[in-house]
N, C-alpha and C positions, 0 to 999 in steps of 0.2 A: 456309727458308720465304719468305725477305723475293721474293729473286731468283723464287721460282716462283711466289708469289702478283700479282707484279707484270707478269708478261709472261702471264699465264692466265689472270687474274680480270676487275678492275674496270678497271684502267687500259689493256688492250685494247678493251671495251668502248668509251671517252672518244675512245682512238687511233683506230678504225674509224669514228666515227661524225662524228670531224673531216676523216678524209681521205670523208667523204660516202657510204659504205657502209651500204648497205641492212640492212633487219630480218632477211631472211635471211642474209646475210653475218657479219653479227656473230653470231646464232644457231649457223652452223656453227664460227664462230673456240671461240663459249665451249662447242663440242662438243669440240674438240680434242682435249685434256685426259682427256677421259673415254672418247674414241674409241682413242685412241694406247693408251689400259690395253690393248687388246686383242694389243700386243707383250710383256705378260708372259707370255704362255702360251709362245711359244719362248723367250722370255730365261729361264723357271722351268727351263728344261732343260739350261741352262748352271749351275744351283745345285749340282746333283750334282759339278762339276769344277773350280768358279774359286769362292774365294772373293768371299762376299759383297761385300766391302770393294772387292774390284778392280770388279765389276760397278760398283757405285752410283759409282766413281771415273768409270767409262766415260762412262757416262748423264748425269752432271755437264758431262763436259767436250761431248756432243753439245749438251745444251742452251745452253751458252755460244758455240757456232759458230752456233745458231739467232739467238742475241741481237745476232749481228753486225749485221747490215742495218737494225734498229732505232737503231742508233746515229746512222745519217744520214737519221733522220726527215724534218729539215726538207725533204730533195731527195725523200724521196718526197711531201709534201706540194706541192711545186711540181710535178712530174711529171704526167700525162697521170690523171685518178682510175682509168682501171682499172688502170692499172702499179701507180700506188703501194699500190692495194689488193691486187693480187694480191703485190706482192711483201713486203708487212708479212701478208700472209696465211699466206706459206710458210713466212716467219720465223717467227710463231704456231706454224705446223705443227712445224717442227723442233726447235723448244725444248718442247712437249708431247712428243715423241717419247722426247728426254732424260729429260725426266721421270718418265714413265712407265718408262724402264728401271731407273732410279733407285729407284720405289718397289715393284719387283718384289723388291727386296732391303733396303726401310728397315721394311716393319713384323717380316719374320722377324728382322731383328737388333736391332731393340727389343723383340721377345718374349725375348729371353735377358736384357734386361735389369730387368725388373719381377716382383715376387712376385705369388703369385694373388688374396692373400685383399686385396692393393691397387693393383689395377691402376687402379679410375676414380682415387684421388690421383696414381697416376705419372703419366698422362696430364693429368691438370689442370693439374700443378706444369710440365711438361713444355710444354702448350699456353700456357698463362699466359705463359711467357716470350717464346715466338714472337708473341703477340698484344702484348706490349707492345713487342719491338721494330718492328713494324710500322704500329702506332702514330704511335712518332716519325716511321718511312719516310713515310707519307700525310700525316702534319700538315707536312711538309716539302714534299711533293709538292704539296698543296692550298694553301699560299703560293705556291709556285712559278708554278702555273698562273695562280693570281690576280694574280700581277702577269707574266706574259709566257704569254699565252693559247697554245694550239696550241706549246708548245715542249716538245714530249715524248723530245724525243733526250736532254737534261742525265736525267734520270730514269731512261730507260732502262741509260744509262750507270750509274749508280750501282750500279742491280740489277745490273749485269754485272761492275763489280768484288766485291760481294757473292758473286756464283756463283762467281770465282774464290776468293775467303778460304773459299768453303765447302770447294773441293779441300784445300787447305790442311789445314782443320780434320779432315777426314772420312780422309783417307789414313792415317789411325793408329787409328780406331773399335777398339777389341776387339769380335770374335763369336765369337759359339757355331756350328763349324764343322758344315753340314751335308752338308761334302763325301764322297761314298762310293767314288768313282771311275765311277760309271754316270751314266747322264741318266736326267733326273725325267721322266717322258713325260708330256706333255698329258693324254691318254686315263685314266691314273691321277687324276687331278688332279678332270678332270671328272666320276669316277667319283663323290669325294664327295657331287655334288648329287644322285644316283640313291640313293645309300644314306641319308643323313641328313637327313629329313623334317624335322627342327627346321632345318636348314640353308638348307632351303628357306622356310621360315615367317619366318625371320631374313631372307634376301635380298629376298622378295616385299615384306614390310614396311619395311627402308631403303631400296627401290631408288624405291619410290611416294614417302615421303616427302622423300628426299633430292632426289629431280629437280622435286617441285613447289617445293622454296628456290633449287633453282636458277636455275629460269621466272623467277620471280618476281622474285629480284635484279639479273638480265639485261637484264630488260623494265622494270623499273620504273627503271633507271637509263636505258634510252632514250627512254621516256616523259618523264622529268624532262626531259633534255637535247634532245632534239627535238621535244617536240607541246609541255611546260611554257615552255621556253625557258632552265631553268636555263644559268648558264654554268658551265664543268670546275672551276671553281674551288668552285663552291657544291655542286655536284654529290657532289666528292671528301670533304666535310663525312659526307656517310653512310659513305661508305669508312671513314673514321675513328671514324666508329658502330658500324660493324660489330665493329669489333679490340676495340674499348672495352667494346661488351656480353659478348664474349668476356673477357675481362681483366678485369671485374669481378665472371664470374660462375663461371670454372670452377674453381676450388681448390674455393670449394662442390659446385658438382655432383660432383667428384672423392670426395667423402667420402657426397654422399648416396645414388650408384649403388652405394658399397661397402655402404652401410647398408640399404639396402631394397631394392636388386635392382634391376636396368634395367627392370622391367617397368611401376611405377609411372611411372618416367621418361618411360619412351616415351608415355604416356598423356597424361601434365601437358605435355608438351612438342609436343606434334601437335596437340592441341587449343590452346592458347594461341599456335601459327602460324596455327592457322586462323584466326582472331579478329583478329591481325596482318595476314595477308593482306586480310583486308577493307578495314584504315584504310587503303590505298590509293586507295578507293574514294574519297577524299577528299583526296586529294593532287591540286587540279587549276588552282590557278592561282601563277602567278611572282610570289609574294610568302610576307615571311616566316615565314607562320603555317605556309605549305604545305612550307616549308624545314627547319621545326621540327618537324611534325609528321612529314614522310619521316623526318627523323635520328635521331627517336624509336623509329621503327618499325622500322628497320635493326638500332639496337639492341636492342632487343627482340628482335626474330626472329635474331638471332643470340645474344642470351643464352639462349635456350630451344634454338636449333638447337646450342650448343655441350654442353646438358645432352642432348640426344638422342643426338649425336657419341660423348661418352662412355660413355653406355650401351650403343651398338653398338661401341663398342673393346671396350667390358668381354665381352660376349657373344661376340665372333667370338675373342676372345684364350682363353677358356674353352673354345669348342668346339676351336681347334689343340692337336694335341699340343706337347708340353715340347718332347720331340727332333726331331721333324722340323714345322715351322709351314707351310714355306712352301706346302707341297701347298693346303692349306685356305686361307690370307690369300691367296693369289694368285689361286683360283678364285672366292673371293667378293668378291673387288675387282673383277673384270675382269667379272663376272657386274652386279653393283649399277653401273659406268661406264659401263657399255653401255647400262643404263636412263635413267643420268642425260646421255650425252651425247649421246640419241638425240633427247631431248624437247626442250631450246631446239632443235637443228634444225631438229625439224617443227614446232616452235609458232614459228619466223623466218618458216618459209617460210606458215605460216596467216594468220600476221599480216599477211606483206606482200599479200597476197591479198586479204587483206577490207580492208587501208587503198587500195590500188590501184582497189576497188569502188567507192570514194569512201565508204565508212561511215565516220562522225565518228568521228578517231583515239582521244580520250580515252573510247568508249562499248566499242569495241574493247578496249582496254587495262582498263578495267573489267570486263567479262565476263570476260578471262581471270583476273584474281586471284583473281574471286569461286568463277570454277573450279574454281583452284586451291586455293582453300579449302574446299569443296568434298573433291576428291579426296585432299587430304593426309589428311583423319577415316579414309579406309579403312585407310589403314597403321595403323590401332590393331587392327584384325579380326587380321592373320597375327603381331601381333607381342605377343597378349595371351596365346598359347607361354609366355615368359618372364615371371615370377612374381617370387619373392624371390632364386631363382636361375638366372641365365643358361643353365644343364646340362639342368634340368628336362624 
């Protein structure tokens, strides 16, 4: 998680907007990720005949070729701005690509590993771990940058020995074989969404809320860093918010989704972003009240996004079958990343639009939070389906 949150997330973000990349450029990098899902629908078709284990080996080692060229940041940073943009761009691309094959095969082999009546704790105990190791990653990273600005190559590098230990680790996973000797065909796959109306009601509802936390963590870290004038150092302070509302808050949530059903979840948690989403509105000048108050909010909207997160594991892990998952985890990932990496794209390419009009940047970046607070309330309408139990 360290190695894919670091080349997909925040610290691309920091990296594009140092080598001087526009709102829609970074908008399309933090599509990547959610774009690339759309290579699980032929890779589900290799499930039938290669184990799991060799797939996510594969997808590992792509995204490490991807990470190459990041390595000599500094020369794209001296380089002509569209070279180095385009070519930390590609690198982006190719290590989303990795990933993406990667997790066409990581939630069917943790559905074999989790009981039903406690799937939100396995996921809690499960995420907890990865949110605390990336923890230390950021608070490492956010020294860094504060005392040697613009030097994102040492970083990079670290994630990329990471991805290697991850080969390492992952080349001996036990699975639950879902080999039959045939190919899983797309067309079956997609057939789920035609039959299963709750399926639909589950997608409509994470695909709306997940993509306005997306917006919003995207934008508000470019806001900080180019209209506020945070430096990457101060900036990375939310980064470290984020891991930390996670890490403090999901072993709980892991026991309250098992207790009362994802449905209350989804409810307390889309409305209390909504509410998050607003104190943005109030992040607006380069001092430390406004430094306190983003870091607060980061957290926050990632201790409620991580109790909504588990609610829709628990739910989409309930509706796959025991024996065969990957048909359903695979269509409804590639279905909800298509939502989520569709929208920073066109809210990059809206932005730069209305900031180029010359409309005052921080009234701009206003409007859209309040938006998005706004539109996050609806995903409570298709996702009020689920009750005490996810099956319902």
């Amino acid at each position: 998680m360290t190695h894919r949150m670091v080349l997909t997330d925040h610290l691309p973000t920091l990296a594009l907007v140092a080598l001087g990349a526009s709102e829609s450029i970074v908008g399309l990098q933090r599509s990547f990720i959610y774009l690339a899902i759309l290579l699980q629908l032929p890779t589900l078709r290799l499930v039938g005949r290669i184990p799991k284990r060799t797939i996510l080996v594969g997808g590992q080692i792509v995204a490490l070729l991807g990470t190459v060229p990041l390595l000599w940041f500094a020369d794209l940073s001296a380089a002509p701005q569209a070279r180095g943009v385009s070519i930390a761009m590609a690198a982006f691309a190719v290590t989303a690509i990795g990933f993406a094959i990667c997790e066409t095969v990581w939630f069917p082999l943790l559905h074999g590993y989790q009981e039903s009546a406690r799937i939100g704790q396995f996921f809690g105990r499960l995420r907890t771990g990865w949110h605390l190791t990336l923890i230390v990653y950021f608070l490492g990273a956010q020294r860094w940058l504060a005392t040697h600005p613009g030097a994102f190559a040492e970083l990079f590098a670290v994630a990329f020995a990471l991805g290697v230990l991850r080969v390492a680790l992952i080349v001996r996973l036990p699975e639950r074989s879902e080999q039959t000797g045939s190919v899983i065909h797309v067309r079956e796959a997609l057939a789920l969404l035609r039959s299963q109306p709750l399926l639909r009601r589950y997608l409509v509802g994470v695909a709306v809320a997940g993509s306005m936390r997306v917006i919003v963590f995207t934008f508000a870290i470019v806001m900080m860093r180019r209209v506020i004038g945070f430096s990457e150092g101060e900036v990375l302070y939310t980064t470290v918010a984020i891991f930390s509302g996670g890490l403090a808050s999901l072993l709980l949530w892991g026991r309250v989704v098992d207790r009362v059903g994802p449905g209350p979840v989804f409810r307390w948690t889309a409305l209390g972003q909504a509410l998050l989403f607003l104190g943005f509105l109030f992040v607006s000048q380069h001092d430390a009240a406004s430094l306190r108050l983003a870091i607060g909010l980061f957290f926050g909207l990632w201790a409620l996004g991580s109790g909504f997160d588990v609610a829709d594991t628990h739910v989409i892990f309930a509706l796959a079958p025991a024996d065969s998952p990957a048909r359903t985890l695979v269509v409804t990932r590639v279905t909800d990343s298509l939502a989520r990496g569709s929208a920073p794209l066109l809210v990059g390419v809206l932005l730069e639009r209305l900031l180029t009009a010359g409309i005052e940047p921080l009234l701009v970046y206003r409007c859209l939070f309040a938006g998005c607070a706004a539109v996050i309330l609806l995903a409570i309408v298709p996702l009020r389906a689920f009750r005490s139990d996810s099956t319902e």
